[in-house]
C-alpha positions as CSV (number, residue, x, y, z in Angstrom):
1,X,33.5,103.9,29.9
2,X,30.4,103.2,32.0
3,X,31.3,99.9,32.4
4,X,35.1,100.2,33.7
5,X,33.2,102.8,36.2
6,X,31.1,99.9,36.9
7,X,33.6,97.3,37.7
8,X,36.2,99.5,39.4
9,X,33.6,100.9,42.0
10,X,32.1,97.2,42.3
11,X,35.7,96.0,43.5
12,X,36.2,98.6,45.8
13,X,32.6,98.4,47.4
14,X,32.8,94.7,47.2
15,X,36.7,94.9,49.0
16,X,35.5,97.5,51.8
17,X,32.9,95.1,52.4
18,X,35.4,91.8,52.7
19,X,37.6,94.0,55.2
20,X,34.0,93.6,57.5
21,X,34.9,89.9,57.1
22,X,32.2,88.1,55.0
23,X,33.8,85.5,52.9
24,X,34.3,85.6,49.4
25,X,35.6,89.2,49.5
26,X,37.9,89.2,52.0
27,X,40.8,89.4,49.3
28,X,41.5,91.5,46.3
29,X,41.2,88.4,44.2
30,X,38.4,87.1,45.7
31,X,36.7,90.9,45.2
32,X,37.5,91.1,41.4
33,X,36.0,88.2,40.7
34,X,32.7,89.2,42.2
35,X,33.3,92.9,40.7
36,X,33.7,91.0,37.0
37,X,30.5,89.1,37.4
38,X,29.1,92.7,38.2
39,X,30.7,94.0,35.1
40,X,29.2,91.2,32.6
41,X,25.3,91.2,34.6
42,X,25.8,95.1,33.7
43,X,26.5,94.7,30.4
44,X,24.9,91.7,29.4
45,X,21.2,93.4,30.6
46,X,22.5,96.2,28.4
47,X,22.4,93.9,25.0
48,X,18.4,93.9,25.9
49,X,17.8,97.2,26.6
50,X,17.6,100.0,23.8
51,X,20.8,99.9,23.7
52,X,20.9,96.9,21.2
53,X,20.7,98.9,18.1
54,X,24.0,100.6,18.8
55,X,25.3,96.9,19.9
56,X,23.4,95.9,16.4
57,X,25.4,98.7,14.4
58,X,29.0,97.3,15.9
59,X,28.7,93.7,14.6
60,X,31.4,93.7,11.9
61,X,31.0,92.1,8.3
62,X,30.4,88.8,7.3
63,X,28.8,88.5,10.8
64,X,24.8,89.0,10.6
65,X,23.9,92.1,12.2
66,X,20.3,90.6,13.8
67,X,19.5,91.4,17.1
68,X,19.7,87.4,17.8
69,X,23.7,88.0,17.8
70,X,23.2,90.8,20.3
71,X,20.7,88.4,22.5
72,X,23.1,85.8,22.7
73,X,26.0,87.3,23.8
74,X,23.8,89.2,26.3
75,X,23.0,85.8,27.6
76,X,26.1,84.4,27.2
77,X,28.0,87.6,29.2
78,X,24.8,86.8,32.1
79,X,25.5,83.2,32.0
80,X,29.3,83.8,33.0
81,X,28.6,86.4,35.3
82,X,26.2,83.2,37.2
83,X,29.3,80.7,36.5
84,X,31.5,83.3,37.8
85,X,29.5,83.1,41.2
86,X,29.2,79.8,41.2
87,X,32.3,77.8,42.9
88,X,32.5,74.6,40.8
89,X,32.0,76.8,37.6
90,X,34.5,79.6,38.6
91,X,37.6,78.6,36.5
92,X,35.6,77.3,33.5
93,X,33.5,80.5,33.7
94,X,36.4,82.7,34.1
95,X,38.3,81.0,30.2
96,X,34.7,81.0,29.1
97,X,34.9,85.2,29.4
98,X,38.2,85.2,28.7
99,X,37.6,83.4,25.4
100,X,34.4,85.5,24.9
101,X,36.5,89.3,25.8
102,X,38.5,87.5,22.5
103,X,35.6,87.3,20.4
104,X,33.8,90.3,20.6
105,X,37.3,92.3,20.3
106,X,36.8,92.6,16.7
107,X,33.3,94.4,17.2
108,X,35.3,96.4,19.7
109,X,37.6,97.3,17.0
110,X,34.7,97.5,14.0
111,X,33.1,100.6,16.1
112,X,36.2,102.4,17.1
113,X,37.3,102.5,13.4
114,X,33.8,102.8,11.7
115,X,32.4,105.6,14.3
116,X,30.1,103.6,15.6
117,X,28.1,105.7,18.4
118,X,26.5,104.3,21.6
119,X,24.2,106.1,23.3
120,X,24.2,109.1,21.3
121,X,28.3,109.6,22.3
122,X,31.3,109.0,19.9
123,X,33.1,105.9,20.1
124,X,35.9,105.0,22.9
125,X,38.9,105.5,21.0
126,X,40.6,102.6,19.8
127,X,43.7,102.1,21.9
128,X,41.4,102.3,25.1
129,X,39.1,99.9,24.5
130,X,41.4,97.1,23.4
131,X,43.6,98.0,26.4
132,X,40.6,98.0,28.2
133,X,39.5,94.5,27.2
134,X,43.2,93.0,28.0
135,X,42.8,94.9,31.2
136,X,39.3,92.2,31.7
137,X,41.0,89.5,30.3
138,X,44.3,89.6,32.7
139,X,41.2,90.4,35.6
140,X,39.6,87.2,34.7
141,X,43.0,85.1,34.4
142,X,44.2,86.5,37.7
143,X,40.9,85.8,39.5
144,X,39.3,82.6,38.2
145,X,42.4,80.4,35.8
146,X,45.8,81.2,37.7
147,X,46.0,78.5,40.9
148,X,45.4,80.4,44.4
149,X,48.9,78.2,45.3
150,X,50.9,80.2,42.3
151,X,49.0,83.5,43.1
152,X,50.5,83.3,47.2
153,X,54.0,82.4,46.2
154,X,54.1,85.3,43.7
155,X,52.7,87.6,46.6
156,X,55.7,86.5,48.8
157,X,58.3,87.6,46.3
């Protein structure tokens, strides 16, 4: 949950900020962008805190549950959070996450049917969290793969 709080909060913040005028968050699309590489910095410093043994414990079979796994998608989430910040990587950042969001769905769905805790807390329930992770991926599509062009004329109708 802390990391929908996260990334909700960051999009508003970010989008009462672009109302002041900077550019680069003067839209709502421009805002979620930024506010996703906020979620995946968040949670890809998470994989090296102590929270790795609970990131550990939700790597489903055959997988290898070493904390090399949990490095590297902690550096892989950090790495597109940078691309998503980056202009000329923004669209191959943002199907990078998308394709990543895919991956890691099965340990989404390991945990949330094996009980896996994090942080001491029970696991998100099931139906949430893969809602939740089609909720990022359709975030990332809108604000880094579909064309800007497509995105205006669908605003107009």
């Amino acid at each position: 949950m802390a990391p929908l709080i996260v990334q909700l909060v960051a999009w508003l913040v970010l989008r009462a900020i672009g109302w002041l005028g900077p550019a680069g968050l003067n839209s709502w699309r421009d805002s979620g962008r930024v506010s996703m590489a906020v979620l995946f910095l968040f949670t890809g410093v998470m994989h090296f805190s102590p929270m790795k043994e609970d990131m550990r414990a939700m790597i489903p079979p055959p997988l290898p549950q070493e904390l090399w796994v949990v490095y590297l998608s902690g550096l892989l989430e950090i790495a597109g959070a940078i691309g998503l910040l980056t202009p000329g990587l923004r669209r191959i950042a943002g199907i990078a996450l998308i394709l990543f969001l895919l991956a890691v769905l099965p340990a989404n769905i390991y945990a949330a049917l094996h009980d896996v805790p994090l942080r001491g807390q029970p696991p998100t329930p099931l139906g949430f969290r893969v809602l939740l992770q089609f909720f990022w991926v359709g975030v990332l599509w809108w604000t880094t793969v579909m064309p800007a062009k497509r995105f205006a004329a669908a605003a107009q109708h």
